[in-house]
Each structure stands twice: as C-alpha cells, then as structure tokens.
FIBASE-113181 format. One line per field, with one value per residue (C-alpha): residue number from 1; x, y, z. Coordinates in nm, 3 decimals. Each point is the difference from the previous one (the first is absolute). Example, Ala and Ser with C-alpha at 12.3 -4.5 7.8 and 13.67 -1.06 7.14 Angstrom:
# FIBASE-113181
seq	[1, 2] $
xx	[1.230, 0.137] $
yy	[-0.450, 0.344] $
zz	[0.780, -0.066] $
***
This chain:
# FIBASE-113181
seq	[1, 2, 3, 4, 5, 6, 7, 8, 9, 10, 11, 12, 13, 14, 15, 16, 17, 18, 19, 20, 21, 22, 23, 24, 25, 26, 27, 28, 29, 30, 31, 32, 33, 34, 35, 36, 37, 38, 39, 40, 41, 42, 43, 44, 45, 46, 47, 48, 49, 50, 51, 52, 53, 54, 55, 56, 57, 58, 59, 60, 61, 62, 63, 64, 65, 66, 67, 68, 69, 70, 71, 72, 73, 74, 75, 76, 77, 78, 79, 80, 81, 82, 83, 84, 85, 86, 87, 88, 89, 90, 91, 92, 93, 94, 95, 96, 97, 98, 99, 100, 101, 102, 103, 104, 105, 106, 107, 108, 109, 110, 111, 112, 113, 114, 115, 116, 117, 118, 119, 120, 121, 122, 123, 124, 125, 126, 127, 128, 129, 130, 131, 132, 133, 134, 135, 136, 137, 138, 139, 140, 141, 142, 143, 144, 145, 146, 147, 148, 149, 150, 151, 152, 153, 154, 155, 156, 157, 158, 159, 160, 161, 162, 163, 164, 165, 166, 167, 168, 169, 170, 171, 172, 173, 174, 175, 176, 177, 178, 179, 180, 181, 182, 183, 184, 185, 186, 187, 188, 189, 190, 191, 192, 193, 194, 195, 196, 197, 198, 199, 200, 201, 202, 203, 204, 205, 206, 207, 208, 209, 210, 211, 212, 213, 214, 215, 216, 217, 218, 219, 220, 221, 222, 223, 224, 225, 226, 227, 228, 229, 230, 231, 232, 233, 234, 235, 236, 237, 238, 239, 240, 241, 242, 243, 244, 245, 246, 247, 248, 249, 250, 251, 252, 253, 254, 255, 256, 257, 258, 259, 260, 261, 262, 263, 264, 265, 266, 267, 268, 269, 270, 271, 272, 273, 274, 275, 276, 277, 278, 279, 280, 281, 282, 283, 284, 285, 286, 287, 288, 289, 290, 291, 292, 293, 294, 295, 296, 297, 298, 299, 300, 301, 302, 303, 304, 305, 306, 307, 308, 309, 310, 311, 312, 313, 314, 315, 316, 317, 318, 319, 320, 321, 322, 323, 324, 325, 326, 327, 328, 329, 330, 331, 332, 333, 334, 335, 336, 337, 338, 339, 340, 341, 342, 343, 344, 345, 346, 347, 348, 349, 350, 351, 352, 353, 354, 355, 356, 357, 358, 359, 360, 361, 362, 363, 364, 365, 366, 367, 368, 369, 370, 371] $
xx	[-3.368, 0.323, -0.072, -0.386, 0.040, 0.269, -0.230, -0.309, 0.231, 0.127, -0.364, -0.091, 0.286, -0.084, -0.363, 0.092, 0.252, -0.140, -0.286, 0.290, 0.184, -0.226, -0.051, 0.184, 0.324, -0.080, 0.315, -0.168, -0.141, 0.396, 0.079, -0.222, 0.096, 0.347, -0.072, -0.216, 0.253, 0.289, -0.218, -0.064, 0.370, 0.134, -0.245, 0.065, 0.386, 0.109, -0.282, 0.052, -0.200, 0.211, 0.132, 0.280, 0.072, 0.104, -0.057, 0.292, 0.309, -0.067, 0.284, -0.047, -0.105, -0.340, -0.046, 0.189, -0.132, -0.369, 0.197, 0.072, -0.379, -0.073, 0.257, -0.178, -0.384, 0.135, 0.121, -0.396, -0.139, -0.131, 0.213, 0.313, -0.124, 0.170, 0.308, 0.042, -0.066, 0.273, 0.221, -0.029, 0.030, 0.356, 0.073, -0.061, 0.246, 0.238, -0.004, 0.164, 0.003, -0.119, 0.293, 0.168, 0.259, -0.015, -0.349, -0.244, -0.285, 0.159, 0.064, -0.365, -0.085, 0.274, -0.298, -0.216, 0.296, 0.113, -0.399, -0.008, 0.323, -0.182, -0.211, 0.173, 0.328, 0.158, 0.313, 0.001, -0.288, 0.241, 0.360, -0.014, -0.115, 0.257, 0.290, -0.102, -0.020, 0.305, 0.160, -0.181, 0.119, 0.359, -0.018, -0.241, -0.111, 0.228, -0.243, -0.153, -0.396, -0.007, -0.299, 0.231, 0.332, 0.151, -0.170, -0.196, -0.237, 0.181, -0.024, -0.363, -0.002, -0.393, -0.257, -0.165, 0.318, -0.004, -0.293, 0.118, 0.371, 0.053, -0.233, 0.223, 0.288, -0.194, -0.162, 0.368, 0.152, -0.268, 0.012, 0.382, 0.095, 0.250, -0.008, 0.235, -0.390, -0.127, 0.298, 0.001, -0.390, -0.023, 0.329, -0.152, -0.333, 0.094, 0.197, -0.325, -0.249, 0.278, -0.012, -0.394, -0.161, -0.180, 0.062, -0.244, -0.302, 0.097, -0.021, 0.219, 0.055, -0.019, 0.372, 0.197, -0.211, -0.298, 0.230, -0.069, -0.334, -0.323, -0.338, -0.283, 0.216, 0.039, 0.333, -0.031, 0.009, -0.108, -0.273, 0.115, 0.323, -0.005, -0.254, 0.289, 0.236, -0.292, -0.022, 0.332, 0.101, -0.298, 0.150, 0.370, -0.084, -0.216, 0.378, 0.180, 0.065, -0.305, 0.300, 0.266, 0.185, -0.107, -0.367, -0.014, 0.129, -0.273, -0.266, 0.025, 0.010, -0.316, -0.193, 0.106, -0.162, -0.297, -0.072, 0.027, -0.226, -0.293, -0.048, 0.012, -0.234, -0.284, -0.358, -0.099, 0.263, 0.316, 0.288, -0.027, 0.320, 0.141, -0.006, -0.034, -0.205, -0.303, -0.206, 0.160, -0.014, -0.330, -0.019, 0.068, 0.315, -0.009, 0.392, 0.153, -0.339, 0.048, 0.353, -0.106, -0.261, 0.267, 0.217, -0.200, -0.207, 0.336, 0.062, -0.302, 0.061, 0.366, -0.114, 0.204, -0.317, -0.215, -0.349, -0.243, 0.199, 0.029, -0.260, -0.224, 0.267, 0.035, -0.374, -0.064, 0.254, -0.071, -0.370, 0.113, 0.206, -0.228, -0.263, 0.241, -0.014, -0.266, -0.180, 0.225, 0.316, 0.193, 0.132, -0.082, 0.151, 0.354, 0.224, 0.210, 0.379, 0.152, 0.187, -0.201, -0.379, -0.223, -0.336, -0.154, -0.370, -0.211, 0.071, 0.359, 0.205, 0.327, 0.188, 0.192, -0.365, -0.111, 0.289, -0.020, -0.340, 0.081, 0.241, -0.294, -0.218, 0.232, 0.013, -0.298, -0.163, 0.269, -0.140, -0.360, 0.001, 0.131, 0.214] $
yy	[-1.830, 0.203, 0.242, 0.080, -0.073, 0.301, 0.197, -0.067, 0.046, 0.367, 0.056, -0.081, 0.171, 0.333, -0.044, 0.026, 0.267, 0.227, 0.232, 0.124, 0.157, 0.327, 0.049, 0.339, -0.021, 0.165, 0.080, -0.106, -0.343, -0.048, 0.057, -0.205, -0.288, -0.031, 0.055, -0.345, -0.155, 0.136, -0.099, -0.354, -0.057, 0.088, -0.215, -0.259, 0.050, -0.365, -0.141, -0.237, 0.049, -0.083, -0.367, 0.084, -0.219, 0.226, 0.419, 0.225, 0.058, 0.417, 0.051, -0.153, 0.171, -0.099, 0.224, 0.258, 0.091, -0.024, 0.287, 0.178, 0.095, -0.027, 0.320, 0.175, -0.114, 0.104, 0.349, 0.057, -0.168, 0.227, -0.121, -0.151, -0.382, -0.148, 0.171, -0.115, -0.389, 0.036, 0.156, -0.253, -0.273, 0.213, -0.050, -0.342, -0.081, 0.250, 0.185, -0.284, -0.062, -0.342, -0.320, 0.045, 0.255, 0.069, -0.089, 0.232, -0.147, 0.019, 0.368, 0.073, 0.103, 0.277, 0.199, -0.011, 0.115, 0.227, 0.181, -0.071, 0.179, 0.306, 0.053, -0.100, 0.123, -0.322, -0.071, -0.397, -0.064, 0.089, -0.114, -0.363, 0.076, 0.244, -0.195, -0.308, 0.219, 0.123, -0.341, -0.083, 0.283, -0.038, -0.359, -0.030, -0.329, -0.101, -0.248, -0.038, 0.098, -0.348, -0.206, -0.315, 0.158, 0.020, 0.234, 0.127, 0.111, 0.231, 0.277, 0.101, -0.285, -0.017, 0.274, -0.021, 0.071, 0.378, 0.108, -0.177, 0.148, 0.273, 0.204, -0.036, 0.173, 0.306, 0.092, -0.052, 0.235, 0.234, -0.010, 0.021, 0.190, -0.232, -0.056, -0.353, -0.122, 0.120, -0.112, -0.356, -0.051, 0.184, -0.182, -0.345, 0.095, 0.070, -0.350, -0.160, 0.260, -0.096, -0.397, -0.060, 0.284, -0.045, 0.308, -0.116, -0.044, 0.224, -0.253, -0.188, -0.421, -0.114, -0.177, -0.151, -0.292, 0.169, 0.139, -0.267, -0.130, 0.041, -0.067, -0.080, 0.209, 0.293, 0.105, -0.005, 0.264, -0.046, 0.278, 0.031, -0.038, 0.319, 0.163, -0.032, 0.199, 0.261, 0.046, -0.005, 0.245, 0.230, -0.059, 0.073, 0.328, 0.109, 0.036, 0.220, 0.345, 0.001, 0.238, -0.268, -0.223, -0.300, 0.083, 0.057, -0.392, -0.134, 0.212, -0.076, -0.384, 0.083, 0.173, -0.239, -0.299, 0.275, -0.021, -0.337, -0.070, 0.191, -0.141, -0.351, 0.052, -0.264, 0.156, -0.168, 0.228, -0.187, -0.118, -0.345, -0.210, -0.103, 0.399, -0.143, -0.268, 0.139, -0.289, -0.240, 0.169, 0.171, -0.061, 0.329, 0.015, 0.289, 0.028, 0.121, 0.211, 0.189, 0.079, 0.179, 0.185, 0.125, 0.047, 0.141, 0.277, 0.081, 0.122, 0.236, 0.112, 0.143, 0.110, -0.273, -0.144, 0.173, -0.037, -0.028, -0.291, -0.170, 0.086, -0.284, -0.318, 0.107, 0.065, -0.315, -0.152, 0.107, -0.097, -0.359, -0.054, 0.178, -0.252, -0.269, 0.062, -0.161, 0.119, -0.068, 0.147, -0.251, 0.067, -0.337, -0.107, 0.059, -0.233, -0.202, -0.030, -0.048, 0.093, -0.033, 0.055, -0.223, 0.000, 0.156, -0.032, 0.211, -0.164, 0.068, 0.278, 0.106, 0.269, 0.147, 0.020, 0.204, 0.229, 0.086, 0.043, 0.277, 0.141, 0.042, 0.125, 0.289, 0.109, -0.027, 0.185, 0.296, 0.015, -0.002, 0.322, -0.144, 0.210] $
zz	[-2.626, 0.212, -0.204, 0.070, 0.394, -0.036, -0.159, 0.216, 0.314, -0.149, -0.037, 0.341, 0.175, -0.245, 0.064, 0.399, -0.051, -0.236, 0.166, 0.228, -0.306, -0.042, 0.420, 0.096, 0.192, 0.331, 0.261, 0.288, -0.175, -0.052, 0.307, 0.166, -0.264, 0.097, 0.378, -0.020, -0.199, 0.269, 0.296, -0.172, -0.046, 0.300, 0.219, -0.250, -0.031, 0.104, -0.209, -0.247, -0.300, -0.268, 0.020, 0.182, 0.298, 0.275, 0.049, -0.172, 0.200, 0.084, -0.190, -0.341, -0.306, 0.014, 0.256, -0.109, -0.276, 0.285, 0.171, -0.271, -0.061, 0.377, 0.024, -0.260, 0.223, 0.285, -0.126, -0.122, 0.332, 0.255, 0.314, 0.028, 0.056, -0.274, 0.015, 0.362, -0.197, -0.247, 0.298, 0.208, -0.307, -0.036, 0.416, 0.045, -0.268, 0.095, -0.333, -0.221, -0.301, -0.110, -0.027, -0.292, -0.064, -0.408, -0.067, -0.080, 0.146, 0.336, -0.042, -0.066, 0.324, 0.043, -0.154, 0.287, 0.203, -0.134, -0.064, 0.393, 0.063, -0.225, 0.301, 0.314, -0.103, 0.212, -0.145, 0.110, -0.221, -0.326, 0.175, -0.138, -0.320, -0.082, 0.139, -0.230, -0.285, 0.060, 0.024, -0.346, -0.149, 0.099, -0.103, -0.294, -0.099, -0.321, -0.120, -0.344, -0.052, -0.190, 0.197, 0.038, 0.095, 0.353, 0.257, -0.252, 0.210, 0.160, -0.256, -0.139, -0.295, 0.053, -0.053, 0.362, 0.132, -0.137, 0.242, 0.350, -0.037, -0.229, 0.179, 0.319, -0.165, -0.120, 0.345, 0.173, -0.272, 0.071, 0.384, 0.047, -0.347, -0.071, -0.371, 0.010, 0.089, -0.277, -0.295, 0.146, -0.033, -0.358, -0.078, 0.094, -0.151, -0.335, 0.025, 0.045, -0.256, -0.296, 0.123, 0.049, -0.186, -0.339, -0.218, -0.234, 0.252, 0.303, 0.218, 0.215, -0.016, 0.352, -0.023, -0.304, 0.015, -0.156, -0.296, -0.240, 0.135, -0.167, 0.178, -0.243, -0.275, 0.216, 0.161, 0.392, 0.196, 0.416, 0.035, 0.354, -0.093, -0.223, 0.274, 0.280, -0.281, -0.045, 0.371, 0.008, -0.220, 0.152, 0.365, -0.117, -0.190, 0.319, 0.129, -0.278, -0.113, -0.316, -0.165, 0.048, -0.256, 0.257, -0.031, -0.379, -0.043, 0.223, -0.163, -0.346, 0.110, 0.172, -0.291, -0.224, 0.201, 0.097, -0.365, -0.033, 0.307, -0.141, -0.335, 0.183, 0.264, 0.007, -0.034, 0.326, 0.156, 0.077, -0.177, -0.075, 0.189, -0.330, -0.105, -0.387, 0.024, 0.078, -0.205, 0.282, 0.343, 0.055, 0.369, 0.178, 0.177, 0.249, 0.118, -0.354, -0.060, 0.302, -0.041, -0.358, 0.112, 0.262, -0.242, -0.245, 0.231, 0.150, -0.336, -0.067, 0.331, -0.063, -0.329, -0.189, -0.205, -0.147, 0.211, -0.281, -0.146, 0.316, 0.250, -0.160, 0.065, 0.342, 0.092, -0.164, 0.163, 0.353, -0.036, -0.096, 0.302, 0.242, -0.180, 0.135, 0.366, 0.222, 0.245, 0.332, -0.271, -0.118, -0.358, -0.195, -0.384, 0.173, -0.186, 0.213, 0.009, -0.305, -0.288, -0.314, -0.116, 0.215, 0.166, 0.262, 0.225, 0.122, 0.378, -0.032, 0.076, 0.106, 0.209, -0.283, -0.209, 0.340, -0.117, -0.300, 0.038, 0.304, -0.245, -0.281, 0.235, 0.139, -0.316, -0.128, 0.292, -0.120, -0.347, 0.106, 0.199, 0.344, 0.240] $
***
C-alpha cells in the first residue's frame, strides 16, 4: 500500500511539474522570478514559516547563505535597494560575525561582507572578520573531525560547514593577497574532503554518523548537505587563479560530483533529499535543487561542462523550482532545518532556500543570453 501512495504522489507532483520542462528559458522571465522571490523574502524576513519558534538572529547561517544570493540579486537589480538592505543588516550589527569563534556556521556571513566591502571599499565592514581569522589561524582548533569528540565542531567535521566558511577564506586571500588565507582553508578542507567524502559515489556523508547508515538499503547522503559543498566549491573557486595548484584541487572535486549529480537527477527536475533513494523521497525539495542548478550552470558558463551534456539538468531544473514559487514569491518544498533526508511542503520555505535559489537564478539568467 506505501508503495502505490509513493507512486501515485510522484505521479501527481510530475503531472504538476512537467509541462514547464520544454518552456524556453527567457532572461527577463529569470529576472523577474528571483526579483518576486527577493521582494517576498525581504518583506517576509522575520517570518516564520518553517516551525521555528522565533525569526533568525541576522547573523546566523540561515541568513547567510539568504545574503549570499541576495548579493548576487542585487548585482543584476536595476538600483541599489537591496544593497542598501544587506548594508544596513551589516550596520546595525556592527559588522560581526555571529557568536561563536571556530564554527563555521557563524562565519557564514563574512561573505556578505566582504561582497559589500567589493563595492564600498569601507574597510570596517571586513576589520572583524579578518582579525578573527587571524586569531583562528594562529590558534587552529586541535580537535578531532570525529562527531563525538571534544569541540568537534570547531573544525569543518560536517558537509554544510564547507559552504558557510571556506568561502570566507578564499575572498580574504583574494582581497588582501595574503596566501596564509588561502593554505589554512585548503589545508582544513582537504582534512574534511579525505574524512566525509565517498570516493566511490562522489558524494559527501553529512558527518561520521551517516558512514555506516543505510536508509531503505541506500547509503545516505543529505541532498542539501552535498548542495552546500557544490555551492561551496563553486563560491570558493569564484576566488582563485583557474591556473593555480589551489584551483585544480577544487575543480576536479567539483566535476567529479558534476558527474555524479547528472546521472541522479530526478525526471521531475530535482534531486531527491536522500540523493539515492529516489524510490523513497519524491517530494520536491527546492533548497539542494537550487544549489545544483547554481552549481551546475556556473559550470557551462566558465566553460567547465560541456553545454550539450548539461544544459538539459539545469533547464529542467530551473523550470522545477520556478514551478515552485507562488504567486506573491515565496519559494515552497524548502526543507526545514536539519541534517538528514526529510520532508518538505509546498507552504514552507526558508531563507537559505531564497538563496540558493538567487544563486541559480544569477546564473541561469548568464547562460540564457542575459547581460
């Protein structure tokens, strides 16, 4: 009986999904999707939408990883409204970084800064950042990546942590040329790739926890989880030399799980939450989509993939999540906060799902002819 509800539910989600498949990726269609979605989220920033009992703090990764695609809107927007939101976002909390010294999470949104500083060229916004990083570096974190040691947390022992901080590093290297930036993050990076990364999948495990675990027969692995190391990897290489040692490591990570991505793709359009077990997750789930399509079109566009091989997953993939925004622009089938395949509603979204959506959408609107 589970099994024919699944199947009549994957029927009814493909039947709703499916006519936007073949419709034409226009620029300006893109651009007025993620303006909708931006507009939504930012009058609905304290909103609570996903369980959660009380708004983000500004600072948290949530919304950081929001800012991270509201930086790339509001380079494509035609006035300067929603930078002036994120600066002001950056004033009223003095340009800190979130609580905790070593965690990644609370280092996230050090990327907003630091794309703020890009175009006011006002050194406070970047000050902090740099002078905890430089504390971190001088006194890195001697703890094991083992889930149930000591301050294991503060090194990147879970996959979501190598978007929010790793991404840091690189844009610091690149803005003050100083390269101890750069060997700490690749340093710490490779710590985690060897620790969580499945050679024989291309795929990362969320933490040791899901090493050993099996989920209907199928090892586990997040698919937001593995979209914040996509978007990751995208974001950190945005920062390096394409000729450099550096980038070369990143890349062939990033072709590797490219690969991976596209012959996993669900024929509604996303990737299902538990990435292998299609068969038990057909509800869409719009956060980990959007980072791949980011990802993925990010990768035609620098001439990394090969277009006719992957043109298709993204167009397919942008169609889906456009086909998951309502009218007023709220992104629905955003899974909520967790660690581990789940479920996700249409009425249900979250601010990093508005981000990795903007992400997808800036470019997606690149690949399809916009300016």
């Amino acid at each position: 009986m589970k099994s024919i509800l699944r199947f009549s539910l994957a029927i009814i989600i493909f039947s709703c999904t499916n006519t936007s498949f073949s419709q034409k990726i226009k620029p300006k269609k893109v651009k007025e999707s993620m303006q909708r979605v931006a507009d939504w989220q930012i009058e609905n920033f304290e909103g609570l939408y996903s369980d959660h009992k009380k708004p983000h703090h500004p600072l948290d990764w949530t919304n950081a990883a929001l800012y991270v695609g509201m930086v790339k809107w509001a380079e494509m927007a035609d006035d300067d409204t929603y930078y002036e939101w994120l600066k002001n976002i950056g004033n009223e909390n003095e340009w800190q970084l979130y609580k905790r010294k070593y965690h990644a999470d609370d280092h996230a949104v050090g990327q907003m800064y630091i794309d703020l500083f890009r175009k006011y060229n006002d050194e406070k916004m970047i000050a902090t950042t740099k002078e905890q990083f430089n504390f971190i570096m001088y006194h890195p974190s001697q703890s094991s990546l083992e889930w149930k040691t000591p301050y294991h947390q503060d090194r990147w022992n879970w996959c979501d942590a190598l978007f929010m901080s790793p991404p840091v590093w690189a844009k610091l290297y690149k803005e003050t040329g100083e390269k101890k930036y750069l060997d700490f993050m690749v340093s710490e990076f490779k710590a985690s790739t060897d620790f969580l990364f499945d050679k024989e999948e291309s795929l990362y495990y969320r933490d040791e926890r899901y090493f050993d675990q099996l989920d209907n027969g199928t090892k586990i692995f997040w698919s937001r989880g593995n979209g914040w190391v996509f978007a990751g990897l995208t974001n950190i290489m945005n920062e390096l030399d394409p000729k450099s040692e550096e980038y070369a490591y990143f890349l062939d990570i990033y072709t590797k799980m490219a690969k991976k991505l596209l012959e996993i793709q669900t024929e509604e359009g996303h990737w299902a939450m538990s990435l292998l077990g299609q068969e038990f997750y057909p509800t869409p789930e719009t956060s980990g989509s959007s980072f791949y399509v980011y990802g993925l079109a990010w990768g035609i566009n620098k001439g990394i993939l090969d277009k006719d091989t992957y043109e298709p997953a993204v167009k397919k993939g942008w169609n889906a999540m456009v086909g998951h925004v309502t009218k007023d622009g709220m992104l629905g089938y955003v899974q909520p906060i967790g660690a581990a395949p789940g479920k996700a509603w249409p009425d249900k979204t979250e601010v990093y799902g508005t981000g990795a959506f903007l992400s997808a959408g800036s470019e997606v609107y690149q690949l399809y002819g916009g300016e």
